[in-house]
N, CA, C, O and CB atoms as a CASP TS submission, in Angstrom:
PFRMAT TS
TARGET T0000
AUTHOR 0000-0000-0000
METHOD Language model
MODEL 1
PARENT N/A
ATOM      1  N   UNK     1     -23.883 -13.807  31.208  1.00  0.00           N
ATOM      2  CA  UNK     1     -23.453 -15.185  31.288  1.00  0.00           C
ATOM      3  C   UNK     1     -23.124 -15.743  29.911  1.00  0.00           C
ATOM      4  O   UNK     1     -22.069 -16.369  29.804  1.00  0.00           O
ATOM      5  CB  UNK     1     -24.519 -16.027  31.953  1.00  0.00           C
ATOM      6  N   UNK     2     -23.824 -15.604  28.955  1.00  0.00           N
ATOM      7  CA  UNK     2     -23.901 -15.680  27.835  1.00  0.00           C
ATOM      8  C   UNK     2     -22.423 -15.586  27.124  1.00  0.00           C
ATOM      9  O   UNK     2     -21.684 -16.414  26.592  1.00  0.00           O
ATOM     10  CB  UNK     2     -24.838 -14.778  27.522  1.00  0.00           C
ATOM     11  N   UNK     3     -22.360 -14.331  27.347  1.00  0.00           N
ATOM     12  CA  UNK     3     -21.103 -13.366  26.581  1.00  0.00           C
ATOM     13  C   UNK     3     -19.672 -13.788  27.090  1.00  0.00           C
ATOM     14  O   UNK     3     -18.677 -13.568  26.400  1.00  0.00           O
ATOM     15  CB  UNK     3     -21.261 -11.578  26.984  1.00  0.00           C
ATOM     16  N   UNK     4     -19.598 -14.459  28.432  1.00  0.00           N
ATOM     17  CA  UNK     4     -18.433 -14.930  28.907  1.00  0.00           C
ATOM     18  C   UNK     4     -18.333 -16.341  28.177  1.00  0.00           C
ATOM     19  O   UNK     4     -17.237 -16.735  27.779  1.00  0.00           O
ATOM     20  CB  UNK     4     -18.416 -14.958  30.503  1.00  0.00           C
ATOM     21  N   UNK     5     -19.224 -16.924  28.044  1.00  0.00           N
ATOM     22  CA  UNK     5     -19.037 -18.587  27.705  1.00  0.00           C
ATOM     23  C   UNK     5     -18.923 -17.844  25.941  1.00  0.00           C
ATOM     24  O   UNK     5     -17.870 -18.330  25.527  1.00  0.00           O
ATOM     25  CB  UNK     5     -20.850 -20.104  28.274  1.00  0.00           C
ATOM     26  N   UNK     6     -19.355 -17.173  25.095  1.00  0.00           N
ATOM     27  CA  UNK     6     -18.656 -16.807  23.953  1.00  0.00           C
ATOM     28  C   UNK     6     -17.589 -16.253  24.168  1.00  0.00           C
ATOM     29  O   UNK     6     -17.105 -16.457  23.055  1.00  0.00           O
ATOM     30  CB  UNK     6     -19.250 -16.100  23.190  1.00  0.00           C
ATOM     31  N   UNK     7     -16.797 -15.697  24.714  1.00  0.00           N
ATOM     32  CA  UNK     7     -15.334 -15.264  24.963  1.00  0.00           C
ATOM     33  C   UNK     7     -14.678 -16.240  25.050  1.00  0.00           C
ATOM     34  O   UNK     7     -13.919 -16.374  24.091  1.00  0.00           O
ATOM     35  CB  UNK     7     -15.020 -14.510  26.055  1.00  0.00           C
ATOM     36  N   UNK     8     -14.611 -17.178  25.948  1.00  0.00           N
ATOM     37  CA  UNK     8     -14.120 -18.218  26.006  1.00  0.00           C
ATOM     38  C   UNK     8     -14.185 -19.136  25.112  1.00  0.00           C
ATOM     39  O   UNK     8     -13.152 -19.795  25.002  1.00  0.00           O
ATOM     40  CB  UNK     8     -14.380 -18.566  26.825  1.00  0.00           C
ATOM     41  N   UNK     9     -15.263 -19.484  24.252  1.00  0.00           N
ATOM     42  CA  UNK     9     -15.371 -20.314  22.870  1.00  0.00           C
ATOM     43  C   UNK     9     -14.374 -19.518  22.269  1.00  0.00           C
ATOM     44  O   UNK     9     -13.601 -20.169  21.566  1.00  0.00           O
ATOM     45  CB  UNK     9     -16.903 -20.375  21.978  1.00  0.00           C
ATOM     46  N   UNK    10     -14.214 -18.619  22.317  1.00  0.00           N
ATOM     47  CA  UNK    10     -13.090 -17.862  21.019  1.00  0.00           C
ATOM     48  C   UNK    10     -11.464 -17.934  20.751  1.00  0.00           C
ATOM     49  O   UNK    10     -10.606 -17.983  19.870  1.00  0.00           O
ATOM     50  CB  UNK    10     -13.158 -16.339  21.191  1.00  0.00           C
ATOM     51  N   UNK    11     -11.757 -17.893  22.608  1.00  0.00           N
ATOM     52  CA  UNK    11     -10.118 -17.863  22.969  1.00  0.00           C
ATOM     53  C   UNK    11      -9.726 -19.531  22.998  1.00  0.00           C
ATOM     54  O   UNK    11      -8.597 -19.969  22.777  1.00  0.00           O
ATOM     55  CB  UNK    11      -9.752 -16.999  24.759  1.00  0.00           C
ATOM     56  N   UNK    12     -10.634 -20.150  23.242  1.00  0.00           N
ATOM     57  CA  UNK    12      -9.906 -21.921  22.813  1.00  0.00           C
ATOM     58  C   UNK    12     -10.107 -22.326  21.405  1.00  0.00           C
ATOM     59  O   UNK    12      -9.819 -23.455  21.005  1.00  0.00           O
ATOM     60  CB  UNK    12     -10.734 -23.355  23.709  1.00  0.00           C
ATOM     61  N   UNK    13     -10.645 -21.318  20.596  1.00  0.00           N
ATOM     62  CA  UNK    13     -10.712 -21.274  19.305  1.00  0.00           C
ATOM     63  C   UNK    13      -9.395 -20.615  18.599  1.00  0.00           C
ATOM     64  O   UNK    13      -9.036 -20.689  17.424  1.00  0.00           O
ATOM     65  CB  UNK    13     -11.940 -20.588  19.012  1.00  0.00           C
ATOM     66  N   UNK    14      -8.838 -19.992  19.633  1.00  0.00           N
ATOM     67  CA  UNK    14      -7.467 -19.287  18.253  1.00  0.00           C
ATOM     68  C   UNK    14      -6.277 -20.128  19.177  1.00  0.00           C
ATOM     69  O   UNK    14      -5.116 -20.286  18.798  1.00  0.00           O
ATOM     70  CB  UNK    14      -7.034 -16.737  18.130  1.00  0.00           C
ATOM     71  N   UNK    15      -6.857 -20.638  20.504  1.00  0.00           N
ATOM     72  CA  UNK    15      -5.285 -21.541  21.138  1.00  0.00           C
ATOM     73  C   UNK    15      -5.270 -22.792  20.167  1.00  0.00           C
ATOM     74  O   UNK    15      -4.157 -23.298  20.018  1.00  0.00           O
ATOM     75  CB  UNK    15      -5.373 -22.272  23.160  1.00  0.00           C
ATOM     76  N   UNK    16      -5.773 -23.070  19.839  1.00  0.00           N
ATOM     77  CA  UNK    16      -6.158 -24.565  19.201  1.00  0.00           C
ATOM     78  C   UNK    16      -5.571 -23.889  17.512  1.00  0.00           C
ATOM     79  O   UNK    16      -5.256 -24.862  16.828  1.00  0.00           O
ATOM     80  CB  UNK    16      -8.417 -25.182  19.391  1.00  0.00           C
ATOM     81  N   UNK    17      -5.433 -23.021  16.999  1.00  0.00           N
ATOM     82  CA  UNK    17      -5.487 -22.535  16.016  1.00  0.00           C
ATOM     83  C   UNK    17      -4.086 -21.984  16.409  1.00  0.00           C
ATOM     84  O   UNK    17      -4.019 -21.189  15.472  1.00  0.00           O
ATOM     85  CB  UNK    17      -6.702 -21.768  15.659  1.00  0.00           C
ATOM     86  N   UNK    18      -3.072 -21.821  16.989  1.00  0.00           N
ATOM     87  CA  UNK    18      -2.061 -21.838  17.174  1.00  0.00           C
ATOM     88  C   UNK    18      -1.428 -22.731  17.675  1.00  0.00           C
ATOM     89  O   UNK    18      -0.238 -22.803  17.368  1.00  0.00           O
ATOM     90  CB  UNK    18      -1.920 -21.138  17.528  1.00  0.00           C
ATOM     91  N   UNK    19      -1.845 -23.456  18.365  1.00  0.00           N
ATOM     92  CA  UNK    19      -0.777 -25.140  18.484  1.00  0.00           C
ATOM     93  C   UNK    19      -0.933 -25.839  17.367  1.00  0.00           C
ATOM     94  O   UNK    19       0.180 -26.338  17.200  1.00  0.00           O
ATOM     95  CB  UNK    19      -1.231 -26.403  19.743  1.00  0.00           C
ATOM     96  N   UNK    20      -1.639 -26.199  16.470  1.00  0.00           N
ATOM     97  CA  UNK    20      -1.999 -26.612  15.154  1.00  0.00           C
ATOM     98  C   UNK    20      -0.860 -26.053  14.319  1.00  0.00           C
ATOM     99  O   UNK    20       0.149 -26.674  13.986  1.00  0.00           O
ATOM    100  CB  UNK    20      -3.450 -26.100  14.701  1.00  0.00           C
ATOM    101  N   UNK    21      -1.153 -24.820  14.035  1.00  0.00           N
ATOM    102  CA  UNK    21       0.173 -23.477  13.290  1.00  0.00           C
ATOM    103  C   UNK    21       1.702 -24.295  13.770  1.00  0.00           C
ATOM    104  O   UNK    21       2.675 -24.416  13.026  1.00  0.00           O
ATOM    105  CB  UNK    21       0.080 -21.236  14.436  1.00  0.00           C
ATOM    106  N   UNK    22       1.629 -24.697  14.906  1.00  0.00           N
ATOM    107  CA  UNK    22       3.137 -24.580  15.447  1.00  0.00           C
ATOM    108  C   UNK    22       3.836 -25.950  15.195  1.00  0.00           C
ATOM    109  O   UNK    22       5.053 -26.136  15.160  1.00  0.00           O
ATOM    110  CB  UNK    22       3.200 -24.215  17.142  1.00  0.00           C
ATOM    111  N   UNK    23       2.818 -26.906  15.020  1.00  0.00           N
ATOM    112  CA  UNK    23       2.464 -28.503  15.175  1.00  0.00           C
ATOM    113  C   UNK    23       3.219 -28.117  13.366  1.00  0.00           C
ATOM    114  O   UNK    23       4.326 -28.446  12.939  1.00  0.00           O
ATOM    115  CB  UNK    23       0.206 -29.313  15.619  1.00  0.00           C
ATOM    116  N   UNK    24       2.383 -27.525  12.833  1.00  0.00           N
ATOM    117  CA  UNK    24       2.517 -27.639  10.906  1.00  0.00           C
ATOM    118  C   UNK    24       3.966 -27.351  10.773  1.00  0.00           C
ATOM    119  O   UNK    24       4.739 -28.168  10.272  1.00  0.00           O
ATOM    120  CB  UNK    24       1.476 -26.243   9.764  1.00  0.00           C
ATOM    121  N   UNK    25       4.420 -25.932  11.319  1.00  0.00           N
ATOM    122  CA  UNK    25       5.530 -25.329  11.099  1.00  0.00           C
ATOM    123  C   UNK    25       6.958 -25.712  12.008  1.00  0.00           C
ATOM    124  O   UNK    25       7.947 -24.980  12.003  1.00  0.00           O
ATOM    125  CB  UNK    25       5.117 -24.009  11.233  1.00  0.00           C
ATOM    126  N   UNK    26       6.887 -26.689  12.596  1.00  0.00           N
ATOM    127  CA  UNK    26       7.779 -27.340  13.675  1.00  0.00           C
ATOM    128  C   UNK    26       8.840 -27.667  12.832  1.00  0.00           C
ATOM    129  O   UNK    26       9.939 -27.177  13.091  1.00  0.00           O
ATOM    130  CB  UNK    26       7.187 -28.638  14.511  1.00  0.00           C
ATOM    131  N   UNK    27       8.681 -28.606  11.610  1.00  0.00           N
ATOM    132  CA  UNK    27      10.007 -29.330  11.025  1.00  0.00           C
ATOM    133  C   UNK    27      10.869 -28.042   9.793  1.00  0.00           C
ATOM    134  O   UNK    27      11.911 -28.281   9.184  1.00  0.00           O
ATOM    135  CB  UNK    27       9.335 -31.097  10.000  1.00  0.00           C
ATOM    136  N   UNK    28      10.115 -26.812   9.714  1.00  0.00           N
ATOM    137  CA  UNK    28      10.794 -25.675   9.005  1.00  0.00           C
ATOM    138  C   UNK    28      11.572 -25.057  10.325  1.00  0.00           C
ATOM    139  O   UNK    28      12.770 -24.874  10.108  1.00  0.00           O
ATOM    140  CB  UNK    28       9.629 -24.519   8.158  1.00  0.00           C
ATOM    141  N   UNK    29      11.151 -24.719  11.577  1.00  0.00           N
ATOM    142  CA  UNK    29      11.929 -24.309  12.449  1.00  0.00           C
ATOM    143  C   UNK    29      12.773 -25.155  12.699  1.00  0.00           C
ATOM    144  O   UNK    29      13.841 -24.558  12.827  1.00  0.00           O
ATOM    145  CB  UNK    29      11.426 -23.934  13.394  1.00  0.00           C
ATOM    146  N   UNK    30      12.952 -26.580  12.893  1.00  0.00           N
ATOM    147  CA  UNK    30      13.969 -27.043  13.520  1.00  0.00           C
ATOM    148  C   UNK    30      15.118 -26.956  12.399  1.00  0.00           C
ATOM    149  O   UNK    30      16.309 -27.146  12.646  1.00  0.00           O
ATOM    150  CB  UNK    30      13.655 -28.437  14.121  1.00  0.00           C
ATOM    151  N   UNK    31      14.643 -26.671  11.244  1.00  0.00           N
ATOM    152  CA  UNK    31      16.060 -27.272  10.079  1.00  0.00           C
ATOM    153  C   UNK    31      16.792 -25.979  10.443  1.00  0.00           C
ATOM    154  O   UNK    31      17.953 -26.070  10.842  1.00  0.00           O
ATOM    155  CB  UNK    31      15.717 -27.514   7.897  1.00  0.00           C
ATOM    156  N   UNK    32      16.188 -24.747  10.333  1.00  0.00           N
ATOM    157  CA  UNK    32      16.413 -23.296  10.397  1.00  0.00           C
ATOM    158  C   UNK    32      17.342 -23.570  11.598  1.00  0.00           C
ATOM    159  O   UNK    32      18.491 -23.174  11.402  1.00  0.00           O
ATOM    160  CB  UNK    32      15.013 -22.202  10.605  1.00  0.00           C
ATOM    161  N   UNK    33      17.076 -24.267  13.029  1.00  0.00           N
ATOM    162  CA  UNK    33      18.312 -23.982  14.409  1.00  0.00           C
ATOM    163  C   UNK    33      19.119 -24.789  13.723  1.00  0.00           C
ATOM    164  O   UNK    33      20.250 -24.301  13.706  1.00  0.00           O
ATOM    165  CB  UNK    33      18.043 -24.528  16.279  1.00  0.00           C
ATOM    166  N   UNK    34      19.049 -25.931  13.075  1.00  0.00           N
ATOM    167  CA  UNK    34      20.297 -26.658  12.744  1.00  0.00           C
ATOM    168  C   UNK    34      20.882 -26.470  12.147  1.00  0.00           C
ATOM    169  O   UNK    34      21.723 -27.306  11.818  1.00  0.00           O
ATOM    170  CB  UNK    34      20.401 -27.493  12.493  1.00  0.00           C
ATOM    171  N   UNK    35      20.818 -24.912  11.459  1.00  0.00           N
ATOM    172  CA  UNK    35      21.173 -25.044  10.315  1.00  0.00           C
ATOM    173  C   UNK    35      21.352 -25.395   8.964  1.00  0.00           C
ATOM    174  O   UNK    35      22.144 -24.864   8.185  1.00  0.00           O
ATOM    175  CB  UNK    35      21.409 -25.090  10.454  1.00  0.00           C
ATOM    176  N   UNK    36      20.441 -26.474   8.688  1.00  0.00           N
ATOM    177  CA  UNK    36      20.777 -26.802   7.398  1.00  0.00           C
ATOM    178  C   UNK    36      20.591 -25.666   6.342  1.00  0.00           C
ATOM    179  O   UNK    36      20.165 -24.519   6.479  1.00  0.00           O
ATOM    180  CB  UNK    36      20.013 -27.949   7.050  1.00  0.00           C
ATOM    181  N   UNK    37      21.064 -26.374   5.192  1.00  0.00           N
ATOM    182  CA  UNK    37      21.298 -25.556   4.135  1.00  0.00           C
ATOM    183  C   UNK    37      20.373 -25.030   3.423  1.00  0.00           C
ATOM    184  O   UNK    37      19.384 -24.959   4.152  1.00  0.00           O
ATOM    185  CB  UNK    37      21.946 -26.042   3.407  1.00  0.00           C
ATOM    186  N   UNK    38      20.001 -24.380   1.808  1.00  0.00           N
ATOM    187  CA  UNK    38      19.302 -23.837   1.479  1.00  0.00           C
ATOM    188  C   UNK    38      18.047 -24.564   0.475  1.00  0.00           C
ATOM    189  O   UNK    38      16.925 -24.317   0.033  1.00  0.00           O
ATOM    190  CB  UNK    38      20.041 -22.966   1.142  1.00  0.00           C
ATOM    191  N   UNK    39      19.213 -25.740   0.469  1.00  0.00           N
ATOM    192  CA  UNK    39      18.163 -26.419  -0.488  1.00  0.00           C
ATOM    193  C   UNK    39      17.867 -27.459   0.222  1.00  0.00           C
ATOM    194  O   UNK    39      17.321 -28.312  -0.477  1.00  0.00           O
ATOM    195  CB  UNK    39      18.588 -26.843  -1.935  1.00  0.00           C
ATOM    196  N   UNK    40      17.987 -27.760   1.296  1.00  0.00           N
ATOM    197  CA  UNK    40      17.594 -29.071   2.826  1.00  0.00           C
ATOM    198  C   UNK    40      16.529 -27.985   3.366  1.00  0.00           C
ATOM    199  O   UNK    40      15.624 -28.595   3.935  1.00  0.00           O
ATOM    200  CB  UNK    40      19.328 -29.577   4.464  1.00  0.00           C
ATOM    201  N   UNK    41      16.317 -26.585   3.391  1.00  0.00           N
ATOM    202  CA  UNK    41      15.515 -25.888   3.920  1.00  0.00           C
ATOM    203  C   UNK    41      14.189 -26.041   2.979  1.00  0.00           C
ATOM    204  O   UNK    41      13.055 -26.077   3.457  1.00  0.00           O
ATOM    205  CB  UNK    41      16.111 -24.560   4.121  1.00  0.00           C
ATOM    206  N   UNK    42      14.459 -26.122   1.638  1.00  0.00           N
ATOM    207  CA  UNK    42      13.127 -25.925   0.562  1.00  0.00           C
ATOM    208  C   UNK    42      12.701 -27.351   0.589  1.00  0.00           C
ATOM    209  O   UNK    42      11.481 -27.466   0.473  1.00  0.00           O
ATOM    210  CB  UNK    42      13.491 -25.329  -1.219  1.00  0.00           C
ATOM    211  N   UNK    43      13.262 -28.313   0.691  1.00  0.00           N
ATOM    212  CA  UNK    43      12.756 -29.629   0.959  1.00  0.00           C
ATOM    213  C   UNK    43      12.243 -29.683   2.109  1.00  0.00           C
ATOM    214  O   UNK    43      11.023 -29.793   1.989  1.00  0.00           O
ATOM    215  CB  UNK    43      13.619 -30.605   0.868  1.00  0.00           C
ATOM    216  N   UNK    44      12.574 -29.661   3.203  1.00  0.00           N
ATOM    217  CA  UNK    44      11.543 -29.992   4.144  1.00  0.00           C
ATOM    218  C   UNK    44      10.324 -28.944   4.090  1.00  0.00           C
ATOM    219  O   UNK    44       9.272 -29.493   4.418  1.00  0.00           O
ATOM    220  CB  UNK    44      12.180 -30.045   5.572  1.00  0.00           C
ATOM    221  N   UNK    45      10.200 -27.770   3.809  1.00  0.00           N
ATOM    222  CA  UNK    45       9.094 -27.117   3.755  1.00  0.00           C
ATOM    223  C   UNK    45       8.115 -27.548   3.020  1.00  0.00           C
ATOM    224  O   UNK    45       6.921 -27.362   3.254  1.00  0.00           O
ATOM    225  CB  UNK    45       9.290 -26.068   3.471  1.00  0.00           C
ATOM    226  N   UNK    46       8.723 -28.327   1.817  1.00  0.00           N
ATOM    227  CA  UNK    46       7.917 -28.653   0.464  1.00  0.00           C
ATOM    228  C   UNK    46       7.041 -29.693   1.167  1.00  0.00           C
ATOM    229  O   UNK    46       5.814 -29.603   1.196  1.00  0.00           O
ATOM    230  CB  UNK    46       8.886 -29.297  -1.007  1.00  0.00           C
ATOM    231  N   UNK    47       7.968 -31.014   1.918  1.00  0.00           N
ATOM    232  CA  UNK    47       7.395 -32.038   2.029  1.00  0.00           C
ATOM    233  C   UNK    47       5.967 -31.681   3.645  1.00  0.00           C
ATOM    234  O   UNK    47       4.939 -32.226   4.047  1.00  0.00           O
ATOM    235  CB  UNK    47       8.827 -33.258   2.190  1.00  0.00           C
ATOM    236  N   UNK    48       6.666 -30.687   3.963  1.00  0.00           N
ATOM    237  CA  UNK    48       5.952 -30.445   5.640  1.00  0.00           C
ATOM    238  C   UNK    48       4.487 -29.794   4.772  1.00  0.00           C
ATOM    239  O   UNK    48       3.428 -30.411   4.894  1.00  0.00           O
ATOM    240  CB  UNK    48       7.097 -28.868   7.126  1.00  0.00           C
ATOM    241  N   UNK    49       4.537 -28.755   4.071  1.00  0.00           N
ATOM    242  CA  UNK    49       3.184 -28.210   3.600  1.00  0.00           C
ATOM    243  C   UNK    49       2.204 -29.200   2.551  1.00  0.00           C
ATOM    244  O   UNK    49       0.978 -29.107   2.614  1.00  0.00           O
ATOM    245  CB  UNK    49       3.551 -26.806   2.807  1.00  0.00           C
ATOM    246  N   UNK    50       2.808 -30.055   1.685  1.00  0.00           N
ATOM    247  CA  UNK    50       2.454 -30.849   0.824  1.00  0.00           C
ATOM    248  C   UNK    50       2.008 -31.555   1.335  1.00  0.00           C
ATOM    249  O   UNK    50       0.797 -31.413   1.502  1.00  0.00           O
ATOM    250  CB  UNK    50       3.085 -31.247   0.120  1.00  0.00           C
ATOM    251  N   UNK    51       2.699 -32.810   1.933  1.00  0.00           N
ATOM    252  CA  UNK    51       2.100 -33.866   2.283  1.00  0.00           C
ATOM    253  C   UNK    51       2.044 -33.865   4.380  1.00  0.00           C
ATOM    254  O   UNK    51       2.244 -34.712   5.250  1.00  0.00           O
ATOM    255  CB  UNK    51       3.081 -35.185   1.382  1.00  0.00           C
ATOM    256  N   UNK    52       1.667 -32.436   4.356  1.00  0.00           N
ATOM    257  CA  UNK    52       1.056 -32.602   5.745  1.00  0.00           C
ATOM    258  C   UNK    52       0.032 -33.794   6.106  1.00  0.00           C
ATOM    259  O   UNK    52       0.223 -34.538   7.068  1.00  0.00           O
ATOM    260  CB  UNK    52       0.333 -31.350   6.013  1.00  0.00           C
ATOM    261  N   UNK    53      -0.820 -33.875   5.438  1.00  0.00           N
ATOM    262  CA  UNK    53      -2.248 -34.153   5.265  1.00  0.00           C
ATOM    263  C   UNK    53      -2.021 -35.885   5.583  1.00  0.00           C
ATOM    264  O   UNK    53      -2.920 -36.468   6.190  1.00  0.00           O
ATOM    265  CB  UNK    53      -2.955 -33.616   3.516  1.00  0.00           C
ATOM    266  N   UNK    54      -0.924 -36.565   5.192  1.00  0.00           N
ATOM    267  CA  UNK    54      -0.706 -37.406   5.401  1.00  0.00           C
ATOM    268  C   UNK    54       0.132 -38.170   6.520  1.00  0.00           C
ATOM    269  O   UNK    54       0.260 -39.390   6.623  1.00  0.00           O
ATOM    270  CB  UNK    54      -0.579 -37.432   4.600  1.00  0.00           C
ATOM    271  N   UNK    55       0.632 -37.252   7.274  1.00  0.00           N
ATOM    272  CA  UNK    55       0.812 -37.106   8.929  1.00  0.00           C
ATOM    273  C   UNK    55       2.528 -38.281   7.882  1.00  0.00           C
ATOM    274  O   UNK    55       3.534 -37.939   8.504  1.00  0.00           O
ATOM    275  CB  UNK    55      -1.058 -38.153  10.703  1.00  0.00           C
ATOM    276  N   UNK    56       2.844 -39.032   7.048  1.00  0.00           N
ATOM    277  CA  UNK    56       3.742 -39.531   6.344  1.00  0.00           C
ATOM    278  C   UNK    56       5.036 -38.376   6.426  1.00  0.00           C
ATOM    279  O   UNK    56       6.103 -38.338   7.039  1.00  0.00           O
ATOM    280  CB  UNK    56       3.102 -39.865   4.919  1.00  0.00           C
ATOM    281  N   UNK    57       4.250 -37.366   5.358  1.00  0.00           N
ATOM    282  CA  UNK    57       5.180 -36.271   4.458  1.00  0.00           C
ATOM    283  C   UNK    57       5.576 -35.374   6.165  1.00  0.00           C
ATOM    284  O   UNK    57       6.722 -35.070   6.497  1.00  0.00           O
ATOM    285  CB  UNK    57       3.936 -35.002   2.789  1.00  0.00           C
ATOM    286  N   UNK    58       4.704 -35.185   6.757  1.00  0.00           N
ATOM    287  CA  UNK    58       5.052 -34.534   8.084  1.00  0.00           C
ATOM    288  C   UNK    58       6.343 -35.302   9.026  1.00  0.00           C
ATOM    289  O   UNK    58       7.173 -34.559   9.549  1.00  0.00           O
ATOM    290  CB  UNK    58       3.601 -34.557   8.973  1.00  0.00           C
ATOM    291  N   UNK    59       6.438 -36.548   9.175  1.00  0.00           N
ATOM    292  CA  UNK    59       7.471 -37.112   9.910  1.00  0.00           C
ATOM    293  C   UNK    59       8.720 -36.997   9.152  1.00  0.00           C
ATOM    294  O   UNK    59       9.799 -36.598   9.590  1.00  0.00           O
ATOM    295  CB  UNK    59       7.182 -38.485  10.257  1.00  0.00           C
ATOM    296  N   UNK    60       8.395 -37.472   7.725  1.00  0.00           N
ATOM    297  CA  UNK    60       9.681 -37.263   6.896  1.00  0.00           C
ATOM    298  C   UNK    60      10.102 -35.777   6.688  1.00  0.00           C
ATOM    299  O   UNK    60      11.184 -35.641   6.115  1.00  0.00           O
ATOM    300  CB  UNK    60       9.491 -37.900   5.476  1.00  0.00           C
ATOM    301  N   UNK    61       9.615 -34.928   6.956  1.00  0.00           N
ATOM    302  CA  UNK    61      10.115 -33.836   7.047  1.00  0.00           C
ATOM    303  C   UNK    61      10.785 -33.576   8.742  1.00  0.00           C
ATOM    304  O   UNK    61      11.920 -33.187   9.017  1.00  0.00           O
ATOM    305  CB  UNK    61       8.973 -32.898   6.533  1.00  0.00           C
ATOM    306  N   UNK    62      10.248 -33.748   9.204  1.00  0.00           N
ATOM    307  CA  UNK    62      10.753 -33.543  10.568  1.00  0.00           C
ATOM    308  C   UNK    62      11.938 -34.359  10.895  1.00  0.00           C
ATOM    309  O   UNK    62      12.719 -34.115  11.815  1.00  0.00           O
ATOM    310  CB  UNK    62       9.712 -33.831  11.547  1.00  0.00           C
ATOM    311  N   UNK    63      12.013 -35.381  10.043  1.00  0.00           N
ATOM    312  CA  UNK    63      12.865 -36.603  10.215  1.00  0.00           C
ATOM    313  C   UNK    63      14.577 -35.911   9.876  1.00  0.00           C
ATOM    314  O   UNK    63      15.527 -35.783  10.649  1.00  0.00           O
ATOM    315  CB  UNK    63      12.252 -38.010   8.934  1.00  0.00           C
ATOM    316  N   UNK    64      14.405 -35.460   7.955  1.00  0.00           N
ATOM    317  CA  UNK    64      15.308 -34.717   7.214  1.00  0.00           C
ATOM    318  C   UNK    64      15.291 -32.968   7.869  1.00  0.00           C
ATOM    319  O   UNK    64      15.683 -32.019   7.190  1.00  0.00           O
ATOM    320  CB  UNK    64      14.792 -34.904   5.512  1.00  0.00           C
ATOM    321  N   UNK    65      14.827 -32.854   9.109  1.00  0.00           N
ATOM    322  CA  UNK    65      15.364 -31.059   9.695  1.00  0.00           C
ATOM    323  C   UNK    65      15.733 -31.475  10.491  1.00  0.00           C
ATOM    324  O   UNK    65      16.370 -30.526  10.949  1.00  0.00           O
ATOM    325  CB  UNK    65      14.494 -29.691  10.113  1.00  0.00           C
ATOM    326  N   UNK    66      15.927 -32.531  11.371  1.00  0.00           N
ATOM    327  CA  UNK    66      16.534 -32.776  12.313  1.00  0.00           C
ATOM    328  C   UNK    66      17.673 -33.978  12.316  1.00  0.00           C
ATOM    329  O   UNK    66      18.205 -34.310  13.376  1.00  0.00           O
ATOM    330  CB  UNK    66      15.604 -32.889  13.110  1.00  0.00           C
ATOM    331  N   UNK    67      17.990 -34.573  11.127  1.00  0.00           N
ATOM    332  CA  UNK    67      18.739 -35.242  11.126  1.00  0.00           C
ATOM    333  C   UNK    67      20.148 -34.146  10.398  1.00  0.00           C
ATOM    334  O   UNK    67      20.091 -33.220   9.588  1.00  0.00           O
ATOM    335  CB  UNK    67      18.119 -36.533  10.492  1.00  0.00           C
ATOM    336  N   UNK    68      21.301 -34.767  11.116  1.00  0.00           N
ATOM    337  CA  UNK    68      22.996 -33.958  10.835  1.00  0.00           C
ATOM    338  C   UNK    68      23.415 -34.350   9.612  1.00  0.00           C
ATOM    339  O   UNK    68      24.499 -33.963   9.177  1.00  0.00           O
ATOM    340  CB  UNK    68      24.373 -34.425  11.921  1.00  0.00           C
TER
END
């Protein structure tokens, strides 16, 4: 009984640890389908990893990969 309820702590331990991952890395994938360019690509990465923390630097990045 034990060993199932730790299996399960684990596995909502790495899902949570991959929607998080995907949540961080969202505004580098979207610039990448849109194409933008090479130096619109190093900016939003800069601002998405930098100022994640401030949920700020995260919108403005997502803002500049998805805007034309």
């Amino acid at each position: 009984m034990n060993i199932t309820f730790d299996f399960l702590l684990v596995i909502k331990y790495i899902a949570s640890i991959a929607i998080v991952l995907a949540i961080i890395l969202a505004p580098a994938w979207l610039a990448r389908q849109n194409g933008r360019g090479k130096n619109d690509m190093i900016l939003v990465r800069l601002g998405s990893w930098l100022f994640l923390w401030t949920g700020i630097g995260w919108l403005w990045a997502l803002f500049w990969s998805s805007k034309k």
